[in-house]
C-alpha angles and dihedrals in degrees: 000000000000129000123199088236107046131065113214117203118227110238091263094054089046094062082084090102118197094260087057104097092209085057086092101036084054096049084046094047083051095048093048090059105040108031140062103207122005135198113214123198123170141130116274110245091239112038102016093220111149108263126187128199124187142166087208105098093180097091084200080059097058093042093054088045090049086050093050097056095039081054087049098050094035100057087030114027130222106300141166091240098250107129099259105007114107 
């Protein structure tokens, strides 16, 4: 199962864990190549308070991307991309 607005990793891609620090260069190697305009969240390394990057300057624009993807992982839930698997 694919979606237009989310990138699923194969199985060997998703071996890069979270611990692994060229997890997020990859995603953002990915993203470059792929998207037009992204919208980033994640923890920060130190502190782990919630930070958010963007190129979308129009702040209705990331709201309507953020709903999109909670739409997305609410009515499908977080999966690997392979048709049945969650």
């Amino acid at each position: 199962m694919t979606d237009d607005n989310i990138i699923y990793f194969s199985k060997e891609q998703s071996k890069i864990n979270k611990i692994d620090a060229s997890a997020v260069e990859v995603l953002c190697d990915i993203a470059g190549r792929h998207l037009d305009d992204v919208v980033i969240l994640g923890s920060d390394k130190e502190t782990g308070a919630i930070k958010m990057m963007t190129t979308q300057e129009d702040v209705a624009d990331i709201l309507f991307y953020l709903e999109v993807a909670k739409k997305a992982i609410l009515d499908q839930g977080v999966h690997d991309g392979v048709d049945g698997e969650v």
